[in-house]
N, C-alpha and C positions, 0 to 999 in steps of 0.2 A: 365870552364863556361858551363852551362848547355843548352838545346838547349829553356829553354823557355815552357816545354809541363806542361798543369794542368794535376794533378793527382788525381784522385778520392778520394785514400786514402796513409797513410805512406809507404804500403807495400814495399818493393824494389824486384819489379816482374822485371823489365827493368834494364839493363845497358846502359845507352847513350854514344853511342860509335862517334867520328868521326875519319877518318882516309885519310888522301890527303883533307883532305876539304870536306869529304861525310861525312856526318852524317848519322848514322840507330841505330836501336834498337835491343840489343839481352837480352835472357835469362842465366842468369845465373843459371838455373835449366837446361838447355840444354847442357851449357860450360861444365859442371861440367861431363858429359857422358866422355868428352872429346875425343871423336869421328866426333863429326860434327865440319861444318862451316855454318853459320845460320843468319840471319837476318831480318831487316822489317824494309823497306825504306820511307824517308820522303818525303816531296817535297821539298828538300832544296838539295843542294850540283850539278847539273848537270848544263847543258847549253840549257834546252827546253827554252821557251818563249812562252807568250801571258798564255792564260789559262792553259797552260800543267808546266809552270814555276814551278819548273828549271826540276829535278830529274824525269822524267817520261821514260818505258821502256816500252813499252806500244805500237803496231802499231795500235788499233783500237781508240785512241784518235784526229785523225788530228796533232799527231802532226810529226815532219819532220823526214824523215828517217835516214839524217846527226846526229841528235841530240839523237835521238833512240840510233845509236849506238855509240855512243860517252856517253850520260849515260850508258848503258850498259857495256861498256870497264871499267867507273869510278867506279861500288856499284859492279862488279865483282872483284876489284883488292881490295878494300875496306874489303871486306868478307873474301878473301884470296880463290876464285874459278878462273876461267880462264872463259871469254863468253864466245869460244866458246862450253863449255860445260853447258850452261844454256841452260835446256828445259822445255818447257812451255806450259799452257793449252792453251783453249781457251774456253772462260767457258760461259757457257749456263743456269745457277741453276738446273744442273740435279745432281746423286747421280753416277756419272759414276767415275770409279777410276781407271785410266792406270798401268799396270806394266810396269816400263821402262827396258827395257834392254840395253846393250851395244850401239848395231846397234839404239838406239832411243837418242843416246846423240846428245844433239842441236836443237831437231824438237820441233814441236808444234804437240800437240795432240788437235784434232779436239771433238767441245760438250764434251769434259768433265770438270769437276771440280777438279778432284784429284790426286795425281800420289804416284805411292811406287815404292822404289828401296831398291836393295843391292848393287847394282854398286858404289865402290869408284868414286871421280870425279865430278859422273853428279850433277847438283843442277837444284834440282827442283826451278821451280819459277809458283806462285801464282798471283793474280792480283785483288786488292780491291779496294774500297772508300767507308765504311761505313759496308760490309759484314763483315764478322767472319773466320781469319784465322784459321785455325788447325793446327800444329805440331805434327808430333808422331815422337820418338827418341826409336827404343829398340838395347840398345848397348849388349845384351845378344847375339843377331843373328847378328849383325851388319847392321841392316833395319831402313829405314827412309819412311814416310810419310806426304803429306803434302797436304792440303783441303782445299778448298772456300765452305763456308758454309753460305748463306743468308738466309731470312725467310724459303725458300723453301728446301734448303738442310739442314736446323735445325731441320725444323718439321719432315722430312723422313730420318733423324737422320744418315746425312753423314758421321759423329764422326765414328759412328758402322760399318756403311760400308768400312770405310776405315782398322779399325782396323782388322773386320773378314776377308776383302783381307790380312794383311798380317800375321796374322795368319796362312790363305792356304798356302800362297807364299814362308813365310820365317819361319813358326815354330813358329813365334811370341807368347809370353806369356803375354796379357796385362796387369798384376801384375807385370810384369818388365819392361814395358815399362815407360815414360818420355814422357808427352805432354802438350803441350802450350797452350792459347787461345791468339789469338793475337788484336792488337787494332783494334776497330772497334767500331760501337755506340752505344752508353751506354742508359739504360732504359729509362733514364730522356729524352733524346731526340729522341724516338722512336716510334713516334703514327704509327699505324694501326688500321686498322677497322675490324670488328667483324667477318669477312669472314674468315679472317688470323687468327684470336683466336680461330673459332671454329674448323679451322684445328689442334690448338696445344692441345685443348680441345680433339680431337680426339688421338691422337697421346702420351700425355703424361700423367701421372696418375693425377689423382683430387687433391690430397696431394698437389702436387705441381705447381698446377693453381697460390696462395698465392702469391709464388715466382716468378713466372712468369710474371703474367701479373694484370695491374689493369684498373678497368674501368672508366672513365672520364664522366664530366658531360655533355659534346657533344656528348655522345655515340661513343665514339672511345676508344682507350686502350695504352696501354703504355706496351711495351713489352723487356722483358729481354733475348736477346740473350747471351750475357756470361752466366747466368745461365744456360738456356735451354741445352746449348751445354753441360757444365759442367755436367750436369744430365745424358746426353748420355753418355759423357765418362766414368764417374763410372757405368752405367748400363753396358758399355761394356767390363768391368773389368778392366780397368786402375787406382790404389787407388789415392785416393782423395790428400794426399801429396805426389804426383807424377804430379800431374797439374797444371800449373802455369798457372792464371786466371787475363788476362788485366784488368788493372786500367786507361788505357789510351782510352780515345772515339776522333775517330776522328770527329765527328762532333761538339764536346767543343775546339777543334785546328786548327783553320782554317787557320794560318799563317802556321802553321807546314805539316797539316798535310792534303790529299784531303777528299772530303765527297759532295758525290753524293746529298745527302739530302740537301745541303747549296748550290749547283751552277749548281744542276743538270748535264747535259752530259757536260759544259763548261767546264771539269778537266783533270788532270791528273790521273794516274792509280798510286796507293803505289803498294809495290811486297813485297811477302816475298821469303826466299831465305832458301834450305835446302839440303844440303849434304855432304857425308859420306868423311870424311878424308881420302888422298891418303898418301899411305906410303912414305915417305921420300926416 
């Protein structure tokens, strides 16, 4: 039985996974490295309450710290990671990208959005409601990245920043890498105003204004973040069937799924979850 989410279209980008009664969503473009352990969590399967109900891991939402980590302990054992090796941003919309190392397994890294490792173990964790997860997977070096990318880290094209950190870091070749875009809100429900457009109008080429964005008779616009992002990561060399591109918006899921744009700050936080398989 399926968990209930509209899908934009047939593709089969998602697997719906539950596992002890937690539901999440992973790639099967990612599985397939067979390297990682990976996910992107619902609001369904924990023990929060009131607006964070249920699944929230999340301590900047209100909600209680008992329930914090008791989801926590559930979408870690779900995934098949261990908490206490979850570490995690705390995100600002800036274009900042941590390298984690060993001695950084478990912290929160402070203003940033994005984190890269080669450290078997650690799992990164991300933290959304309506933003633009990233995944990057390159099982050639055995490196993983993972990025919160909202209007503001799209348009100053956090995709690229994350991929040239691990390029430095780890050798990375983004011809060989493997990256996701995860759920997040989709065009049809994404007004901004022309402020925001003349930023992407800056930022990305004319060709593909088209796809991006369209203007409204109120004078606002309708903006395509899965594209936009999409666009970065082939400019940043990652090929195009290498990128598995969400069909799931959470603001069309509102039983499933949070979105800042439906309840404002009353929510809960989704997370996505990425890291490198430890040997047996």
């Amino acid at each position: 039985m399926g968990l209930g989410l509209q899908y934009k279209n047939d593709e089969h980008i998602f697997d719906e996974k539950v596992v002890n009664g937690v539901p999440y969503l992973a790639y099967p473009m990612l599985e397939k490295t067979g390297i990682v352990n990976h996910g992107f969590s619902t609001r369904l399967g924990g023990v929060s309450t009131g607006h964070c109900a249920t699944m929230n891991i999340s301590t900047t939402r209100g909600d209680s710290s008992e329930a914090v980590e008791e989801n926590r302990r559930r979408i870690a054992a779900a995934i098949g990671v261990k908490a206490e090796d979850l570490t995690y941003t705390n995100q600002t919309h800036t274009t900042n990208v941590a390298v984690v190392g060993e001695e950084d397994r478990g912290k929160q890294f402070m203003e940033t959005d994005g984190m890269v490792t080669n450290v078997p173990g650690i799992c990164l964790v991300t933290f959304y409601a309506d933003c633009v997860p990233l995944f990057f997977v390159d099982p050639v070096h055995g490196a993983i990245g993972l990025s919160h990318s909202g209007w503001k880290g799209t348009v100053h094209k956090m995709g690229q920043v994350t991929v040239e950190l691990m390029k430095e870091q780890f050798g990375s070749n983004p011809s060989e890498m493997v990256a996701a875009i995860g759920p997040s809100i989709c065009q049809e429900c994404y007004e901004v105003s022309e402020d925001v457009i003349d930023q992407f109008r800056e930022n990305f080429h004319k060709k593909f204004w088209p796809e991006l964005f369209y203007r409204k008779e109120n004078g606002k616009y309708q903006l395509d973040l899965w594209r936009a992002n999409q666009i970065v990561l082939m400019e940043s060399g990652i090929l195009n069937g290498n990128i598995a591109v969400t069909n799931v918006c959470t603001h069309c899921n509102p039983d499933i799924l949070f979105s800042h744009r439906r309840t404002g700050v009353n929510r809960g936080n989704l997370s996505a979850f990425l890291a490198l398989k430890q040997e047996a």
